[in-house]
C-alpha positions, 0 to 999 in steps of 0.5 A, a space after each residue: 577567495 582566502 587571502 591564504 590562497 593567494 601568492 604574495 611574497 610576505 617578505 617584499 610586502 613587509 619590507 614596503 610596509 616598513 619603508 612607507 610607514 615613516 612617510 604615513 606617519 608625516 601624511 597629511 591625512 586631509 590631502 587625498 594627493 599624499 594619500 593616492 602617492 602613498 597607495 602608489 608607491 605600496 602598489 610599485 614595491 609590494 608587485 601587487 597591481 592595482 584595480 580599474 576601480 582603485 586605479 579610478 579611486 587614485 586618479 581622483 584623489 591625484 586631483 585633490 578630490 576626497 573619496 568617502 567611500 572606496 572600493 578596493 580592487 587589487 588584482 594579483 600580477 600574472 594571475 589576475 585574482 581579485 585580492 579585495 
């Protein structure tokens, strides 16, 4: 599946991307727990829905538990597409 493909309002993605920056910017990049409230907050504003893995990945990293690996599996709402 193309990412073209998919229905994402590009203006709401935007406007979460630009209202998270400031706060990744002041991340801890070592504290798993910034990192999965981060990925949370994109998932809330943005419509996008998360994955039972991804949902999996940030349960893990809510306990302060570092992933080395991640796969991602975000899931269009009302459609159920896999978007990766």
């Amino acid at each position: 599946m193309d990412l073209d493909d998919l229905a994402i309002d590009e203006s709401k993605m935007e406007q979460a991307m630009n209202m998270l920056a400031g706060q990744a910017e002041q991340m801890n990049e070592d504290d798993p727990r910034q990192a999965a409230e981060l990925m949370r907050k994109l998932s809330d504003m943005s419509g996008l829905k998360l994955g039972q893995g991804m949902e999996e990945a940030l349960t893990r990293m809510e306990k302060g538990k570092i992933l080395k690996k991640l796969k991602l599996n975000w899931v269009m709402p009302l459609k159920g597409k896999t978007l990766l």
